[in-house]
C-alpha positions in Angstrom: -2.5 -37.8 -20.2 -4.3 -34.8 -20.0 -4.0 -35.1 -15.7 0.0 -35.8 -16.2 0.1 -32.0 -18.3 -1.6 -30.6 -15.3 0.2 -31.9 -12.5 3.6 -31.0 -14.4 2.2 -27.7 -14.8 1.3 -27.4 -11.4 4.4 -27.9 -10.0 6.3 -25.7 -12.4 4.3 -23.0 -11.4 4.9 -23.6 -7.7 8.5 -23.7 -8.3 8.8 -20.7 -10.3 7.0 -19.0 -7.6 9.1 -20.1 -5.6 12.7 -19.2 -6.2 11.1 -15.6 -6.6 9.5 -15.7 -3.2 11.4 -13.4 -0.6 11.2 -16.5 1.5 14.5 -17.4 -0.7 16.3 -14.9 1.0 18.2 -15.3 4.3 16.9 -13.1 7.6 13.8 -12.2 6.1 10.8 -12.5 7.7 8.3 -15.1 6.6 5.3 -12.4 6.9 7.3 -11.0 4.1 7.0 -14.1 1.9 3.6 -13.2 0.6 4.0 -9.4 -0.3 4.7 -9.3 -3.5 2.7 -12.5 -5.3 3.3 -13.6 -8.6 0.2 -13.1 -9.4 -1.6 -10.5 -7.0 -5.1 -10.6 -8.0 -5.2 -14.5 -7.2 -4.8 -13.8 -3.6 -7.5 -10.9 -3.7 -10.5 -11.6 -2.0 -13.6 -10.8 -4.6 -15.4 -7.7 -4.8 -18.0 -6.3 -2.7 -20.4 -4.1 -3.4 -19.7 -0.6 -1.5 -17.6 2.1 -0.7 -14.6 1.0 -2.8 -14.8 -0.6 -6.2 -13.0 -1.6 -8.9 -11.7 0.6 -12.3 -11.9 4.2 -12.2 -13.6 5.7 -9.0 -15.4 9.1 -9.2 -14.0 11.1 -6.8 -15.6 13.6 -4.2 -14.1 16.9 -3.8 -11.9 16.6 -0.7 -12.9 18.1 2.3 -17.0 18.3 1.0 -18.0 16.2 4.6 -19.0 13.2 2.5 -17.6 10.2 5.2 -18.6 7.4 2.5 -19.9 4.7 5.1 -19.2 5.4 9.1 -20.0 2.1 10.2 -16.2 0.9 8.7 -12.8 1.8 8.8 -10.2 1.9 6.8 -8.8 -1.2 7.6 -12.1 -3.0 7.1 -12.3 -2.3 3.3 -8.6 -1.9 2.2 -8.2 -5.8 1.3 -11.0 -5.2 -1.3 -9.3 -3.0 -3.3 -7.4 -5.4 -5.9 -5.3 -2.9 -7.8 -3.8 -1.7 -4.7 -3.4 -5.4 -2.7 0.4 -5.6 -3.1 0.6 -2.5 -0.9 -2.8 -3.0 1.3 -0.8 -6.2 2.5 2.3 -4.8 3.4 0.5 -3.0 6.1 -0.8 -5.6 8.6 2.0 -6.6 10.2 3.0 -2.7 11.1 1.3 -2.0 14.6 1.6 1.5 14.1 -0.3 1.4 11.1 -3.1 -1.1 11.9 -4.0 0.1 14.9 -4.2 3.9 13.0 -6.3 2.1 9.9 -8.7 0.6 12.3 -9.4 3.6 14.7 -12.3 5.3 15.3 -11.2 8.4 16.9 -11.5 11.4 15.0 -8.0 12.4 16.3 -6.6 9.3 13.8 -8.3 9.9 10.7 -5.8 9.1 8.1 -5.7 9.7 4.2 -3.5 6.3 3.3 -1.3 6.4 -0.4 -1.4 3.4 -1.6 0.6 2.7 -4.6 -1.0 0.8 -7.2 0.5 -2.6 -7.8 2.2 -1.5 -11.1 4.0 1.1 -8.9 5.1 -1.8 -6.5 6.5 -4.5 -9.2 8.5 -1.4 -10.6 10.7 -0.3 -7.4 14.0 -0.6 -7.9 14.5 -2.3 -4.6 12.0 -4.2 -2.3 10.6 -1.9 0.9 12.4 -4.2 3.5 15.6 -4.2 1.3 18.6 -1.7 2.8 19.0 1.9 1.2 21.8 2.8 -1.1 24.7 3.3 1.6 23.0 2.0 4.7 26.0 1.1 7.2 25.7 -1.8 10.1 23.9 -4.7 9.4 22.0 -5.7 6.4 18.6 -6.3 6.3 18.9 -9.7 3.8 20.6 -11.1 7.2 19.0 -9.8 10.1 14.8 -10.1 10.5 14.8 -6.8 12.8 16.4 -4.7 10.1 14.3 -5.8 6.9 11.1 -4.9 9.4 12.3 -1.4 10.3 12.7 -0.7 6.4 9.6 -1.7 6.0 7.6 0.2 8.4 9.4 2.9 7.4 8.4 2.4 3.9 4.7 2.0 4.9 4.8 4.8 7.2 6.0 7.1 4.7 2.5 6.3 3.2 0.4 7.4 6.2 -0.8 10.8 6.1 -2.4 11.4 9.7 -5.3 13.3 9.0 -8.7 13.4 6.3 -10.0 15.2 4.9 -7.0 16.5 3.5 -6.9 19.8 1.9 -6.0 21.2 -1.3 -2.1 23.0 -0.3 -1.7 21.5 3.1 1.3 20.5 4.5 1.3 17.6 6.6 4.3 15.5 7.9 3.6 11.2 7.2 3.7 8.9 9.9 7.4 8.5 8.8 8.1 11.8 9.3 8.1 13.4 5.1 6.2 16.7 4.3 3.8 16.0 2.1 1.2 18.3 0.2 -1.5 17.8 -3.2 -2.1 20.3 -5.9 -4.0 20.1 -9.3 -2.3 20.1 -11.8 -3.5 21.4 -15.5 -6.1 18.0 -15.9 -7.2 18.6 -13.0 -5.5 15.3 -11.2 -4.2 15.7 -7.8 -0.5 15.4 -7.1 0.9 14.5 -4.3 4.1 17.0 -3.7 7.0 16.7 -4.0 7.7 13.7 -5.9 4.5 14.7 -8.5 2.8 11.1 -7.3 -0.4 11.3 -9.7 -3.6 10.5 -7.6 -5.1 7.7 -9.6 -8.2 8.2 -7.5 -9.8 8.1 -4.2 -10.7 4.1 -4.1 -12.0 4.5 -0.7 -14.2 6.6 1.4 -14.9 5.8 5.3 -15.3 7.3 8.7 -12.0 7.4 9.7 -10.5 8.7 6.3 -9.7 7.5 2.6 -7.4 5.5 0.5 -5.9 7.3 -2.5 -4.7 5.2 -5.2 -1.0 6.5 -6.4 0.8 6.2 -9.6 4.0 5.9 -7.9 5.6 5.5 -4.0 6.6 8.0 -1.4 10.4 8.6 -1.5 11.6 5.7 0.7 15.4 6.0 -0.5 
């Protein structure tokens, strides 16, 4: 009896997971299917001991030379970070990021928003979903489209340089002007937009990953 509960569980739960799978939706790409689980932290791998780890992080004043550890990259420790993993795996099928998050030359150093997952569950539409009065063809039908709004999205994410300093204005990989302040608590905000800096959940040679209350305007 009690094996007959689990399997009908089982396969309730699949189901369910299912019909809210973006794999339901015609044109987009199957890569695409996985981005925004159910239930994220059963697809996170489990925590190492490190450079990033879970909770609050300490932070380290920006631009104070601290590298965290040189022997990895970005891209090496951003699948460990679970309350960022919706967003960390939007990012590996966007050459234009990978290659960037996995680069050792100084002239790629990158400082990478990562919205945390609450951020991500509560967009109003999904990154590889068309903006409000986006003309041509729709990105539910057509595979090419949903993946330009979606590099876009992650793009918009990628500040090319670390360490990145207190007032400076940098344009994102998607093309934005971004800058951080303090505000009164002493929190960095990302400008404009006010993104709140949750913290810095990563610290490597080739740059950081800053946790963010929020997303990049992608509208």
């Amino acid at each position: 009896m009690r094996r007959t509960i689990l399997i009908a569980s089982l396969f309730s739960s699949i189901s369910f997971a299912a019909a809210i799978s973006p794999r339901g939706l015609r044109g987009i790409p199957s890569s695409l299917s996985e981005v925004l689980p159910l239930h994220p932290e059963q697809y996170q791998s489990p925590m190492n001991p490190g450079p990033v780890q879970g909770g609050t992080e300490p932070e380290s004043p920006s631009g104070s030379g601290d590298a965290g550890d040189n022997a990895l990259s970005i891209s090496d420790i951003l699948p460990q970070t679970r309350k960022i993993n919706i967003f960390a795996s939007l990012t590996r099928d966007i050459s234009s990021v990978t290659g960037r998050l996995e680069s050792t030359k100084p002239a790629d150093n990158t400082t990478l928003l990562a919205p945390l997952n609450g951020a991500m569950q509560a967009l109003p539409r999904k990154p590889w979903e068309d903006r409000p009065g986006d003309e041509g063809v729709s990105a539910q039908y057509n595979e090419d489209k949903a993946a330009e709004n979606l590099q876009r999205f992650v793009e918009e994410h990628v500040v090319p340089v670390s360490p990145w300093r207190e007032g400076e204005k940098i344009k994102t990989l998607g093309g934005q002007e971004l800058w951080w302040e303090r505000n009164s608590d002493g929190e960095r905000v990302v400008k404009p937009g006010n993104l709140v800096v949750d913290g810095v959940v990563g610290r490597v040679g080739n740059g950081e990953i800053w946790a963010v209350k929020g997303v990049v305007n992608y509208a």
